[in-house]
C-alpha distance (Angstrom), angle and dihedral (degrees) to the residues before:
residue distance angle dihedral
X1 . . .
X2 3.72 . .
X3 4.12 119.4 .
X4 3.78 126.4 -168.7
X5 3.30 124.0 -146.2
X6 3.87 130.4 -167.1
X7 3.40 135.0 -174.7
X8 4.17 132.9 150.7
X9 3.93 98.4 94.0
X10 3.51 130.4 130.0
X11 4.02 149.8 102.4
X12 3.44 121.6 -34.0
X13 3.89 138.6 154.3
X14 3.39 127.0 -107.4
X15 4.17 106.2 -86.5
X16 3.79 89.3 31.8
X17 3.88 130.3 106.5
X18 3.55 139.3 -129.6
X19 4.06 124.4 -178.0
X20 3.69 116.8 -150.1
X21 3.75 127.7 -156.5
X22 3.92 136.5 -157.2
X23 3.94 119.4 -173.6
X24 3.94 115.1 -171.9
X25 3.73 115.0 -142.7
X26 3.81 109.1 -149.3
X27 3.65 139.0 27.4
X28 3.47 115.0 -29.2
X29 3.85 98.0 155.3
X30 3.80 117.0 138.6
X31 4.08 129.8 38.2
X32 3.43 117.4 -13.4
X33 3.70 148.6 126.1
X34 3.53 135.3 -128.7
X35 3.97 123.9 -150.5
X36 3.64 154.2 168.2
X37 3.91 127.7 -127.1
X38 3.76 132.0 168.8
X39 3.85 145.1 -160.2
X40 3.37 122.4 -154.0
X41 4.03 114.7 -173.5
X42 3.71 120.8 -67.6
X43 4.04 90.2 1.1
X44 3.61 135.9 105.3
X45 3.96 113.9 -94.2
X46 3.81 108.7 -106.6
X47 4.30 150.0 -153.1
X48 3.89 106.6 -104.0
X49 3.08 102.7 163.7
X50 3.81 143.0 -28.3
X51 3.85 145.2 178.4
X52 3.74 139.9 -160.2
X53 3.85 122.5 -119.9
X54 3.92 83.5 -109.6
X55 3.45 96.0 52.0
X56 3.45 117.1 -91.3
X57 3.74 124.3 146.2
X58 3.72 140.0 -157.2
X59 4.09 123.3 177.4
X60 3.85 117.3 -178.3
X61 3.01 114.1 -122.8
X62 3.43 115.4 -111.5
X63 4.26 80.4 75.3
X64 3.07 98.1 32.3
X65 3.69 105.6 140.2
X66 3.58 100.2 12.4
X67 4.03 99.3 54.0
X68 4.15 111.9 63.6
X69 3.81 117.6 -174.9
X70 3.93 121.0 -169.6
X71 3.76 139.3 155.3
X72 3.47 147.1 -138.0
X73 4.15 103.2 -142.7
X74 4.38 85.0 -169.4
X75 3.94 95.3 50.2
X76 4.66 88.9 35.1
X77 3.95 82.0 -126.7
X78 3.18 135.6 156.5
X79 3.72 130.2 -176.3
X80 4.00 145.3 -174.0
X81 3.62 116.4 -155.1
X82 3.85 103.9 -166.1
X83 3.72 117.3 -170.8
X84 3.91 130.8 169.6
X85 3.68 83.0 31.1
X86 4.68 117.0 -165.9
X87 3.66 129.7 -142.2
X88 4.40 82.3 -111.0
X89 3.99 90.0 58.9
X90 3.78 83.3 81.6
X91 3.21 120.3 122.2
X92 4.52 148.3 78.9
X93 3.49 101.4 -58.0
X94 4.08 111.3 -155.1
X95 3.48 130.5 -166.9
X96 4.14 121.1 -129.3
X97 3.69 133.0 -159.9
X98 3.70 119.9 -166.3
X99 4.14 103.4 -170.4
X100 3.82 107.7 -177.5
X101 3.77 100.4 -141.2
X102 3.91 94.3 38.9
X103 3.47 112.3 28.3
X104 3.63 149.5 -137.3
X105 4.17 125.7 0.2
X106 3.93 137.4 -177.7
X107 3.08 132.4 -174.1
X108 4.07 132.4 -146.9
X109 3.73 96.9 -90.4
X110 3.21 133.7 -130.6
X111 4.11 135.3 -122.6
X112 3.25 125.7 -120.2
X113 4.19 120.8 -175.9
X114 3.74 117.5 -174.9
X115 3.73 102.2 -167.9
X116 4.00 141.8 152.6
């Protein structure tokens, strides 16, 4: 049974950074992607970011240039370096894994507050 779990949230002010991490316990070996989504309050959860076990990458585009995800296939890790971060980047960010033969997987999330 794979688990994901998160950890690299907290408070930050607006400009700052923060670099989230998601390690999945478990075999994960074969196609899959990795990816970010969050929920802010009262919204929808949403795609950030995500990224193929063979290294492609897709960032929406409202961080597009500020949000970087990447991997590290020998550790199962995934992180989200988020610089330049806003007041709307607010929200419990969670961590997906989409493994072709097995399934879907979420982790706990994690919150993130971007606040003066």
């Amino acid at each position: 049974q794979v688990q994901l779990v998160e950890s690299g949230g907290g408070l930050v002010q607006p400009g700052g950074s923060l670099r989230l991490s998601c390690t999945a316990s478990g075999n994960i070996d074969g196609g899959n992607i990795f990816s970010w989504h969050r929920q802010a309050p009262g919204k929808q959860r949403e795609l950030v970011a995500a990224m193929s076990n063979d290294g492609m990458s897709n960032h929406v585009a409202s961080v597009r240039g500020r949000f970087t995800i990447s991997r590290d296939n020998a550790k199962n890790t995934v992180y989200l370096q988020m610089n330049n971060l806003r007041l709307e980047d607010t929200a419990v960010y969670y961590c997906n894994l989409n493994r072709f033969s097995t399934g879907n997987y979420w982790g706990q999330g994690t919150q993130v507050t971007v606040s003066s």
